[in-house]
C-alpha positions in Angstrom: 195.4 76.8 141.0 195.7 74.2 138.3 196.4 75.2 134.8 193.5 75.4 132.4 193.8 72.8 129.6 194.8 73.3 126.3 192.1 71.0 124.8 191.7 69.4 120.6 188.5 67.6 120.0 189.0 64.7 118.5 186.2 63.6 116.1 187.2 59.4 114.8 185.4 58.0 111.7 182.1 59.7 111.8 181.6 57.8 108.4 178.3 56.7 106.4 179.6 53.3 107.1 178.2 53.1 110.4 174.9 54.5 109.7 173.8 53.5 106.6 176.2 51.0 105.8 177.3 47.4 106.8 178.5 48.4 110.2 175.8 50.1 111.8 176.6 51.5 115.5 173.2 49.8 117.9 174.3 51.6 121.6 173.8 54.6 122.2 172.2 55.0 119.1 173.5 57.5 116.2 170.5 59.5 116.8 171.7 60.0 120.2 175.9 60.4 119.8 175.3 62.4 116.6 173.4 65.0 117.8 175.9 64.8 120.7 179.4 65.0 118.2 178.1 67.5 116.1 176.9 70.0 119.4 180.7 69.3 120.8 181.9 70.3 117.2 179.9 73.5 117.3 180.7 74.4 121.3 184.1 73.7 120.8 184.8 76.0 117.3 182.6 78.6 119.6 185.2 78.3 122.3 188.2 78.4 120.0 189.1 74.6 120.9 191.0 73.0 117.7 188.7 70.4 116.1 190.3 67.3 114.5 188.3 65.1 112.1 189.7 61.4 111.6 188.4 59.0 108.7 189.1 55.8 107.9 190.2 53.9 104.7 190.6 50.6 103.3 191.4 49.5 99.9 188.7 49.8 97.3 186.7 46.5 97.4 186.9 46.3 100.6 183.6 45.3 102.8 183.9 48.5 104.8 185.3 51.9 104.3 186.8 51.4 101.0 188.2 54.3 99.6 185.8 56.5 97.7 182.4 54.3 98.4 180.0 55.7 100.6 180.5 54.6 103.8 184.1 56.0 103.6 182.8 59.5 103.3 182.5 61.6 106.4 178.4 61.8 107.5 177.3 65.1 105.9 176.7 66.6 109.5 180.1 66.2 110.2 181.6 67.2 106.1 179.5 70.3 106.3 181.5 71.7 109.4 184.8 73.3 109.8 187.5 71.3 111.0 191.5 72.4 111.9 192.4 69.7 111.2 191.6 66.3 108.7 193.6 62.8 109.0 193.1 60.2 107.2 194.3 56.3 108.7 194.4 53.3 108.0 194.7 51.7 111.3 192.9 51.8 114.6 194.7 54.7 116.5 194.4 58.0 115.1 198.4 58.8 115.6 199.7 55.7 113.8 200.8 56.7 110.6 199.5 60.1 110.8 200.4 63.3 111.9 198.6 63.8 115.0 201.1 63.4 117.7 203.2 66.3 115.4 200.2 68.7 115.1 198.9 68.5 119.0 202.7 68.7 120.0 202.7 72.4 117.6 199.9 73.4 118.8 200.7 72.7 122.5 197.6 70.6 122.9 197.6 68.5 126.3 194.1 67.2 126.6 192.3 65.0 123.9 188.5 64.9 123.6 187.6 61.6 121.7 184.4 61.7 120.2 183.0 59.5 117.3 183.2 55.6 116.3 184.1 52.7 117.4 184.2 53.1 121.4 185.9 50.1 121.9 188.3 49.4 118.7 189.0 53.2 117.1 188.5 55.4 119.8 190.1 52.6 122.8 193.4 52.5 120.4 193.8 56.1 120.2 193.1 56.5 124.1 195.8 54.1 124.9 197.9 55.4 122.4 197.6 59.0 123.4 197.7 58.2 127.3 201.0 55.9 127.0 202.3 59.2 125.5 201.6 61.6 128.5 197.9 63.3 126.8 195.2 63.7 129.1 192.3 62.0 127.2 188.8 62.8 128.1 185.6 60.6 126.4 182.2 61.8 125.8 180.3 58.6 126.5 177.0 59.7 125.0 178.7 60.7 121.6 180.4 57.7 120.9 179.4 54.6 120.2 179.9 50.5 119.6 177.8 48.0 118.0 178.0 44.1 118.8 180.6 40.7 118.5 179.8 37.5 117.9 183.1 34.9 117.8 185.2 32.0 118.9 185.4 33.8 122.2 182.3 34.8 122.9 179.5 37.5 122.3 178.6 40.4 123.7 176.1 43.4 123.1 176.4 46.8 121.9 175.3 48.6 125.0 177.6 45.3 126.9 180.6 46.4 124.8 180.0 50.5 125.1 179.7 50.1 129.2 182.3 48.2 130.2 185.4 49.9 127.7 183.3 53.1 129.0 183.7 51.9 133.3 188.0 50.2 131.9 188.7 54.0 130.5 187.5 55.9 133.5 189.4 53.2 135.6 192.7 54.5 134.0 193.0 56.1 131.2 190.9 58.8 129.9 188.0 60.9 132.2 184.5 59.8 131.1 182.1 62.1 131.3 178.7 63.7 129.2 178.8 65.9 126.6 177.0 68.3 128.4 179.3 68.1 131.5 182.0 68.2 129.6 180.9 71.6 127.6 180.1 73.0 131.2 183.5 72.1 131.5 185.5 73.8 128.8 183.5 76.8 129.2 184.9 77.5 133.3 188.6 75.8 131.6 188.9 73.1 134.1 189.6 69.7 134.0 187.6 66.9 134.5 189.1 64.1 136.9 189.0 60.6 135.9 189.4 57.5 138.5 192.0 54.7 139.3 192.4 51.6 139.1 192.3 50.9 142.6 189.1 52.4 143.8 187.1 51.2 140.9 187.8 47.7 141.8 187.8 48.4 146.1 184.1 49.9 145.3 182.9 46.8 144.1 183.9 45.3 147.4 181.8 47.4 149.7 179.0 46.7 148.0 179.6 43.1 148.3 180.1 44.1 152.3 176.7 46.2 152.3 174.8 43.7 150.7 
């Protein structure tokens, strides 16, 4: 019988910034992944999982997240609830220039929870990050969240943006899932499976077949 894992949530840049501020998150909307964040926060201290809050800074004048503005400053749901641990960054993934990989290594953390903002820029650079370096990663879909681009390249939607860096994750690097699955399943200790890379693109092919 597989080992139970040793899970840290992993709560990135639940800051005012992206709910009252110039960089509001659209899809699903905060009312939706906040409620979500905060009940993983509270299951997991409940369970004894480590919980790891992650804020982001930028120099003072900066459009968003300067450094002792408002947006910068965790969303009072989040600041008014233990954490074991606090890092603060400066780039996208949470382990560069910080601590992390150190502390999860200590505590002998092997699974990653990511929960918070932005699906695809924060939370897909920590995923990567911590998957190249051998940590199962899991993603609570409905408590994170993007908002939408418009550039030289393109556009695309909020809900666009959150889907398909959702459907590339569970392709290959991180097991997507609900919170309330994944409660479920750190209360029975067992792991959630992700996809490959293979079937998620031979699916698409039957239903070419079949249709």
């Amino acid at each position: 019988m597989p080992a139970s894992p040793r899970r840290a949530l992993l709560v990135i840049d639940v800051q005012n910034e992206y709910f009252t501020g110039n960089f509001q998150i659209e899809y699903p909307p905060t009312t939706l992944s906040l409620g979500n964040i905060v009940l993983a926060m509270d299951e997991a201290s409940a369970a004894g999982v480590p919980v790891i809050v992650v804020q982001h800074e930028t120099p003072e004048g900066a459009p968003i997240f300067a450094t002792g503005s408002h947006g910068w400053q965790l969303h009072p749901e989040i600041a008014r609830r233990p954490a074991d641990h606090h890092i603060v960054k400066s780039m996208a993934s949470s382990f560069t220039g910080t601590d992390l990989a150190q502390w999860l290594a200590a505590k002998g953390i092997d699974t990653l929870t990511v929960v918070g903002y932005m699906t695809h820029n924060c939370d897909a650079a920590t995923i990567y990050h911590a998957s190249h370096a051998g940590i199962k990663v899991e993603v609570l879909d409905d408590a994170t969240g993007s908002l939408p681009y418009e550039n030289a390249a393109g556009k695309a939607s909020a809900e666009e943006i959150h889907r398909v860096f959702s459907t590339v994750f569970h392709s290959s690097f991180a097991a997507v899932t609900s919170t309330k699955n994944w409660i479920a399943a750190m209360k029975e200790g067992r792991a959630i499976e992700q996809d490959n890379v293979y079937l998620s693109n031979q699916r698409t092919k039957v239903r070419k077949e079949a249709a």
